[in-house]
C-alpha positions in Angstrom: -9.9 -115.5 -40.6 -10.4 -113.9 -44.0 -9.9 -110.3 -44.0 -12.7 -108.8 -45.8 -10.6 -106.3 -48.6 -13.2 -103.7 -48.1 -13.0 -103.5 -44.3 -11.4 -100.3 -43.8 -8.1 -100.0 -41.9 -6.9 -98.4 -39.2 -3.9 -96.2 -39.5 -2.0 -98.8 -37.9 -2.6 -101.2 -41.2 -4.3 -103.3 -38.6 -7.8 -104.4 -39.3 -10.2 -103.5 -36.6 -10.5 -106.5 -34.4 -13.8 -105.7 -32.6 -15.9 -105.5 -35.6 -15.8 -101.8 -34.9 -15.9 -99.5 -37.8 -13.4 -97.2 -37.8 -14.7 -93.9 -39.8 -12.2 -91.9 -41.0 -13.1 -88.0 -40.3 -14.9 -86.1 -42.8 -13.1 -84.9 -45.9 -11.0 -81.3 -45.1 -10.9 -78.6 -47.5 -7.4 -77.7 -48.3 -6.5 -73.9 -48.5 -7.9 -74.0 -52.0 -11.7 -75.8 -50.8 -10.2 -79.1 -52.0 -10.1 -82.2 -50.0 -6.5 -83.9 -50.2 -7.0 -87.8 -50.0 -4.0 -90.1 -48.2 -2.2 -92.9 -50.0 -4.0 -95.2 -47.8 -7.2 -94.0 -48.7 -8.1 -91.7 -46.1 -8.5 -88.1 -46.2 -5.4 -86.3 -45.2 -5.7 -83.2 -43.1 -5.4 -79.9 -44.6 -1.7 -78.6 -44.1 -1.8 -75.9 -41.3 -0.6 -72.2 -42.5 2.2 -71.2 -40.5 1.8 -67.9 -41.5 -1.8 -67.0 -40.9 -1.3 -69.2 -37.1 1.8 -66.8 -36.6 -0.4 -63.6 -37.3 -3.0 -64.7 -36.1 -1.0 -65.6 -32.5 1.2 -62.4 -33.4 -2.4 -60.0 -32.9 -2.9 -61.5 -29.4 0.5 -59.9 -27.8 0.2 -56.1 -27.0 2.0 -54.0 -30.0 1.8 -50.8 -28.8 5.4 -49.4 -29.4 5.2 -45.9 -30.8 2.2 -45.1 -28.2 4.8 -46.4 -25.3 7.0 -44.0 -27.1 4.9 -40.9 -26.8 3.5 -41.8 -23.3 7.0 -41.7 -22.2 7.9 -38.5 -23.7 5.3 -36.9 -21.9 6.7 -38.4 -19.0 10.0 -36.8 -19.9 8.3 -33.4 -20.9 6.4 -32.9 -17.7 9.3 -33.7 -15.6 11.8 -31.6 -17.4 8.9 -28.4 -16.7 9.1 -28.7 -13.3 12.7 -29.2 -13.1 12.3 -25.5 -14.9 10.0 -23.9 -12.7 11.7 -25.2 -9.5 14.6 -23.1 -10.9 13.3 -20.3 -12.2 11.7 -19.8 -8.6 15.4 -20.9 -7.6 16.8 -17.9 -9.1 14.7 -15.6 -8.6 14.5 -15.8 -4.5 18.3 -15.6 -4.9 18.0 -12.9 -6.9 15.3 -11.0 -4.4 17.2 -12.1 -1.4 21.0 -10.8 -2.7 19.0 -7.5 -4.1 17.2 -6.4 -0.6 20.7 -7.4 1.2 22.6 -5.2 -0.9 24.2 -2.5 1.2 23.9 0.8 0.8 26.4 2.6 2.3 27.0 6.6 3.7 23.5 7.2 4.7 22.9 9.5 7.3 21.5 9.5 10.3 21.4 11.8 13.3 24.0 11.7 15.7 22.3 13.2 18.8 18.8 14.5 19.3 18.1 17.5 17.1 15.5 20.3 18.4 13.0 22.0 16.3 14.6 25.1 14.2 18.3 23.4 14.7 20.7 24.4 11.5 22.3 21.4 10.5 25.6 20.7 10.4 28.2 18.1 9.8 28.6 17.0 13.4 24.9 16.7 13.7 25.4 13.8 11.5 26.8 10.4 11.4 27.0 7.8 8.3 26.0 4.3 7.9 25.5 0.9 5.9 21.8 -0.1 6.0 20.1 -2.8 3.4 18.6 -1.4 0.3 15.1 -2.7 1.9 15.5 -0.4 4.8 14.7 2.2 2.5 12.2 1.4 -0.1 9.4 2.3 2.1 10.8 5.3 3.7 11.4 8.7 2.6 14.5 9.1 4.3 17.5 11.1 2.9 20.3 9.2 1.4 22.5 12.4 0.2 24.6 14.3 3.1 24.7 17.2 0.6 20.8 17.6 1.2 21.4 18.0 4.8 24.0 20.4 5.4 22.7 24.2 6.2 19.0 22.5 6.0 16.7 23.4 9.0 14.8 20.8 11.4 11.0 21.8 11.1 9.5 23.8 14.7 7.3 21.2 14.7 9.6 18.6 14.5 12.5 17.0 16.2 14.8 14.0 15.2 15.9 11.5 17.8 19.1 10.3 18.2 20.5 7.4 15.1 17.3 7.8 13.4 16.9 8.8 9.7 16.5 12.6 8.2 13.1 12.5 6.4 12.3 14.7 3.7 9.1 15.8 5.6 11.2 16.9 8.7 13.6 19.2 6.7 13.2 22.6 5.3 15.4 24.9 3.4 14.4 28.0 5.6 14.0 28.0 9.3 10.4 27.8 9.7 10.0 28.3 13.7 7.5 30.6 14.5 10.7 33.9 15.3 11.5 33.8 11.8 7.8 34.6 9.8 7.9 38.0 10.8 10.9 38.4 8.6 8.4 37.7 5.9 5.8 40.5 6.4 4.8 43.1 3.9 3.9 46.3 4.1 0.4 46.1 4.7 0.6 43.2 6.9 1.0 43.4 10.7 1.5 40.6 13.2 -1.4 40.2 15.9 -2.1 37.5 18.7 -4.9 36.2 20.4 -5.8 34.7 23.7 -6.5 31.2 23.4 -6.9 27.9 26.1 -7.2 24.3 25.7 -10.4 24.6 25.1 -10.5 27.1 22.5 -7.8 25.0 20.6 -10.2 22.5 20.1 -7.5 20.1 22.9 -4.6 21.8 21.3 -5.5 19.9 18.0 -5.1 23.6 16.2 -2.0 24.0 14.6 0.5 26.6 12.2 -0.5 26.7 8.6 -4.4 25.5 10.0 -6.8 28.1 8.8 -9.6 29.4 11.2 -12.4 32.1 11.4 -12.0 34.4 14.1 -15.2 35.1 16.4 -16.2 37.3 18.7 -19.6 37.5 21.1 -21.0 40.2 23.5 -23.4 41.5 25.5 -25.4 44.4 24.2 -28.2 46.2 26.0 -31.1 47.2 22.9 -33.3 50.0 22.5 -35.7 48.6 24.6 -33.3 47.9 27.9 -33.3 44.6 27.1 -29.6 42.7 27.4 -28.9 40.5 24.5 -26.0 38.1 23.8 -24.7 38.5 19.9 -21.7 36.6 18.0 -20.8 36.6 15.2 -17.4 36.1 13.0 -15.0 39.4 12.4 -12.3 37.9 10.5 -12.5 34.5 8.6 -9.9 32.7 6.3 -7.5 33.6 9.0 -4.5 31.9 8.9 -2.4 30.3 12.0 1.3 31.0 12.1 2.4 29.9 15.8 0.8 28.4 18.6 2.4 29.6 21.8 2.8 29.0 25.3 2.3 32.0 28.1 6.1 31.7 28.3 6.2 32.5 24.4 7.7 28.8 23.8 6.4 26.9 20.4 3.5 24.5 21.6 5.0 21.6 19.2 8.2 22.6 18.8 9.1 20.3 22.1 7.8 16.9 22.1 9.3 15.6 25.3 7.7 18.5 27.4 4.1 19.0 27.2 3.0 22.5 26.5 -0.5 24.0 26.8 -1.7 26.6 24.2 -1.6 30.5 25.5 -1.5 32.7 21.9 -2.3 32.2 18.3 -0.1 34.2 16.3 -1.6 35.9 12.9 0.1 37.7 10.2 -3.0 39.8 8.8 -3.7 43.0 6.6 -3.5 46.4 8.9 -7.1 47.1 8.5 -7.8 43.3 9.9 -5.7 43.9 12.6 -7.1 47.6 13.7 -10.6 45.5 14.0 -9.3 42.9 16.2 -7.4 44.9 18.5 -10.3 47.3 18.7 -12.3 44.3 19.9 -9.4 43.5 22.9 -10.1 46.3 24.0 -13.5 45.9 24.8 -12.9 42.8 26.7 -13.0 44.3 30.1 -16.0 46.8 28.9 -19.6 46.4 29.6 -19.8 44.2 26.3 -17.2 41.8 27.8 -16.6 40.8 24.2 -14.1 37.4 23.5 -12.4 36.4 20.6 -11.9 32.8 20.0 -10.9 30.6 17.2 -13.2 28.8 15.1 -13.0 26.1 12.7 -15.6 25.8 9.9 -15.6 23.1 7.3 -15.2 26.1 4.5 -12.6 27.9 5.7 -10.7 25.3 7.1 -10.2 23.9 3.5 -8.3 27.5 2.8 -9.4 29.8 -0.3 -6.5 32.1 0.1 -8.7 34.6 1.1 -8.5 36.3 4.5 -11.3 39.2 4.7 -13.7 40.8 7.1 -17.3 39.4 7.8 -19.7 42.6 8.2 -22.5 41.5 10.9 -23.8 42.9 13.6 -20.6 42.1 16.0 -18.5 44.1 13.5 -21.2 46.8 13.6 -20.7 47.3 18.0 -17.1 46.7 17.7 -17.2 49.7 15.6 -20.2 51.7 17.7 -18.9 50.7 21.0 -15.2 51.7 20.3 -16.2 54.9 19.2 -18.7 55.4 22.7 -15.7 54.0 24.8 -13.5 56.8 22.9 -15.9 59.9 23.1 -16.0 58.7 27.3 -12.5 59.3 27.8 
């Protein structure tokens, strides 16, 4: 068989048997747009670029490393904070904790029961270590040198181990014997009958300031009886409240005592009224006194003066009458 020069061949160099026609694929541009022909006639394939395959391949795998870098020294960052705050919080419980267990030490306390109006002296007290804590909310006496030759308030009295507050002490005996010691010249020390119910249920007591009423009957021009009160004193301040046996009403807090007296320290003129009004107690006026607590006066100007009314007016008419009788 005559092989026909311009039947193309295969790559082979063998001529195509089955009368196929091989074609060749269609001329490549090279890198430059040219098409590189083959010794044997056919078009060679363009050369691959290594370089552009490698970037191009190189731009599918994740590059990422400086943001791996930064997420992980966030990582490191937010971990090392709360390694921080776990110890700052550490340290400062230890700190609290070591701070309120810190010992004080010589603090005094009583060693038996102290009465109202007791002097105090060194056997009264005994000394000893308590946690700072104990005393930031108390106001308790740290200092024996406060204590000694201090007084125990009348209306006070300190149990057995328990602290010496400031409010319980005073530098002067302050029971009710000892006020008189205080009286002027124109003063003059008076009492008045008072109950349980006049004491408002014994809720009255020294320093509290009061008026101090009076009522009566009084038969009028006319014949006709009339009932009049009225206050003689007001501003009057309370000094002791005493039993019938004379004992300090809150002086003794284990035995319950019941209110007899009211003690007042009040100008001479003040007291001259009053007294003229006991008198009349038993009379045909059967006149009272009583206590009486008014939102003014309770509040305490310093001023202690008479009231002119009309139950001033018959204490002063009626004393005269009951005078000019006898």
């Amino acid at each position: 068989m005559n092989q026909n020069p311009n039947t193309p061949v295969n790559q082979t160099g063998n001529n195509n048997m089955q009368g196929r026609q091989v074609v060749s694929p269609g001329p490549q541009p090279n890198m430059q747009g040219r098409v590189m022909p083959n010794p044997n006639g056919q078009v060679q394939q363009p050369a691959v670029n290594n370089a552009s395959q490698f970037i191009k391949e190189g731009n599918n795998q994740p590059q990422a490393p400086k943001k791996k870098k930064k997420v992980m020294s966030r990582e490191l960052v937010t971990i090392l904070g709360v390694i921080a705050i776990v110890a700052i919080l550490y340290f400062t419980y230890n700190y609290q904790l070591n701070k309120n267990l810190e010992l004080k030490t010589n603090i005094p306390i009583a060693a038996r029961k102290i009465k109202a109006g007791t002097r105090i002296t060194d056997s009264d007290i005994t000394r000893i270590e308590v946690p700072s804590s104990t005393l930031n909310n108390v106001q308790a006496i740290t200092d024996v040198n406060e204590l000694i030759g201090k007084y125990v308030n009348y209306d006070t009295i300190i149990p057995e181990h328990s602290f010496f507050y400031k409010d319980a002490i005073s530098a002067t005996d302050t029971s009710p014997n000892s006020i008189f010691k205080d009286l002027v010249e124109q003063d003059a020390a008076i009492m008045i009958e008072v109950n349980l119910e006049k004491t408002y249920g014994n809720s009255i007591m020294p320093g509290d300031i009061v008026d101090i009423y009076a009522d009566a009957i009084k038969t009028n021009n006319k014949g006709v009886t009339e009932y009049i009160t009225g206050p003689l004193v007001t501003g009057a301040k309370v000094l002791a409240v005493l039993d019938s046996a004379g004992e300090n009403v809150f002086a003794d807090h284990e035995n319950k005592l019941y209110p007899a007296y009211f003690v007042f320290t009040l100008d001479s003129e003040i007291i001259n009224l009053i007294r003229k009004a006991q008198k009349l107690s038993s009379s045909q006026y059967a006149m009272s006194i009583y206590p009486v607590v008014d939102g003014k006066s309770y509040t305490g100007n310093g001023v202690t003066q008479v009231n002119e009314s009309q139950i001033v007016d018959l204490i002063k008419t009626a004393t005269i009458d009951v005078k000019e009788n006898n």
